[in-house]
C-alpha positions, 0 to 999 in steps of 0.5 A: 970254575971260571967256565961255569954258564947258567943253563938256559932252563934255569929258574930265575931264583939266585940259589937254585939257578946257582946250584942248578949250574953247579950240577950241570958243570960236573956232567950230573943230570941236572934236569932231575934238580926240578923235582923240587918245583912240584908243590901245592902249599903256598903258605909259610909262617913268618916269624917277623910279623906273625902272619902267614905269607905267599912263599915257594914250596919247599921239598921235604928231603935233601936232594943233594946227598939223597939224588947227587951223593954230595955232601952240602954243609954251611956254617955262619960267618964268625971272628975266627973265620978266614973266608980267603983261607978256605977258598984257597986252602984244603977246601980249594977243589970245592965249591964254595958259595957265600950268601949276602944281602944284595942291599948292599951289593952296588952291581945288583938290581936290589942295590939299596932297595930291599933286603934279600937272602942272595947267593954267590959262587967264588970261582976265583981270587986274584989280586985281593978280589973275588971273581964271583958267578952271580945269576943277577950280573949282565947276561954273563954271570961274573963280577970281580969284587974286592975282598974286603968288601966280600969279608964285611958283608957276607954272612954264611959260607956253604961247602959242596963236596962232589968228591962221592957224587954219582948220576942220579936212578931214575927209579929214585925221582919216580919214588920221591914224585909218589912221596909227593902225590900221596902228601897231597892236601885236598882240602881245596875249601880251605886253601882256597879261604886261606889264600883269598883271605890273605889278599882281600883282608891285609892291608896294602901296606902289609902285601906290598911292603916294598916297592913294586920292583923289589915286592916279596910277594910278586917276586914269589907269585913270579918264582912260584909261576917259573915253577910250574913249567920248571918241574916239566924238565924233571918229568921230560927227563922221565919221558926221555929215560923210558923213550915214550910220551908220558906226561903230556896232559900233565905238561898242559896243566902246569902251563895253565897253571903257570898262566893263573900265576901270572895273571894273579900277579898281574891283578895284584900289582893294579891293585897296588897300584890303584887301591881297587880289588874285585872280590870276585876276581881273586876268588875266580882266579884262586879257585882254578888254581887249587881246582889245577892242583887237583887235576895234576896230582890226579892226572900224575897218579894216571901218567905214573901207571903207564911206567 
């Protein structure tokens, strides 16, 4: 797999921008894979401080065996675990990724800064070192890691077999965007108090437990921003399938959307910078963002009639 590239629409995020590859690198319609960007919940419950936190939006379904055919398992690192033994033993024509804590990985960004659940892809092993494909690695993707320091630090192994894998019906992703539509939350009021409450009511210490460079939140406001435009590749992929335009009003809002993350982004990040917050700013930017949602589901639910 040493020829494995990252497509140039890929999110920036380690596991999605591998597995998007993946699909890519055995001829599959990859741009189907950003169906999951399509989401309007942004919270999930954290265990480790028992509050709720900004995260992406998670799919309910597995993609993989459901769109792809392909078999995904993953199993955690034990004493009788032989990582070498898989990679070149019965389950060497598959891939397989590891995941680690960049923490302690010295050719990330994250090297001793922040602990993270990160992915790599081993493509190779050549006298005693890994040669793993890592999205955050220069601009080339590859870096030749010594396996003995892969063998301390990894944690959990994930098979992927392709051997029963298939192209993906269209019909399938346009069921799984109605599935999506009609789980729609329109609870707007709520959402809205929720998320505004979160920024104006926590601590700076809570939001920003991290320096800026490596901060959760801004690191999921930036995913949650890529997102937005990344689920317009799954209904282009549509568009280009029927040979008409479709989604172009949609395409519209997501990109407005996208903008509203930024900007959120970017109000937070002076805030923690300067302790100050204007209430009604949050609150303004909020609003449009869930009154945004409100216009993509309905404008989705148009655009899918003309199908």
């Amino acid at each position: 797999m040493n020829d494995i590239i990252i497509p140039e629409n890929c999110s920036s995020n380690c596991d999605d921008s591998i597995y998007y590859s993946l699909l890519k690198h055995f001829n599959l319609n990859y741009q189907a894979y950003n169906i999951k960007y399509f989401y309007n919940d942004y919270f999930t419950f954290s265990p480790n401080d028992l509050t709720n936190c900004i995260k992406r939006g998670k799919v309910q379904w597995d993609i993989w065996s459901e769109f792809y055919g392909i078999n995904l398992s993953f199993t955690n690192k034990n004493k009788s675990t032989d990582l070498n033994q898989l990679v070149t033993g019965r389950d060497a024509n598959k891939p397989i990724v590891i995941s680690i804590d960049p923490f302690y990985c010295y050719w990330s960004p994250f090297y001793q800064k922040a602990h993270y659940f990160h992915l790599l892809l081993i493509v190779e092993v050549k006298n005693n070192k890994y040669k793993c494909f890592d999205v955050y690695y220069n601009t080339v993707g590859y870096v030749e890691v010594d396996c003995d320091f892969i063998e301390k630090h990894y944690n959990k192994y994930f098979i992927f077999d392709f051997n029963h894998s298939h192209e993906l019906k269209i019909e399938l992703l346009i069921n799984k965007i109605k599935v999506l539509l009609n789980n729609f939350d329109d609870d707007l009021d709520s959402k809205k108090k929720e998320m505004s409450d979160y920024f104006l009511l926590n601590d700076r210490k809570i939001l920003f437990a991290d320096n800026l460079d490596t901060s959760s939140l801004l690191m999921h406001l930036l995913w949650i921003a890529e997102d937005k435009k990344h689920f317009q590749i799954a209904l282009k992929y549509i568009e280009d399938a029927f040979n008409k335009s479709i989604f172009t009003k949609v395409f519209e809002l997501l990109l407005d959307s996208s903008n509203k993350f930024k900007l959120l982004k970017s109000v937070l990040t002076k805030y923690a910078l300067t302790g100050v917050i204007k209430k009604e700013k949050i609150d303004h930017i909020i609003s449009n963002i869930f009154s945004n949602d409100m216009l993509t589901v309905e404008q989705l639910m148009l655009s899918l009639k003309h199908i």
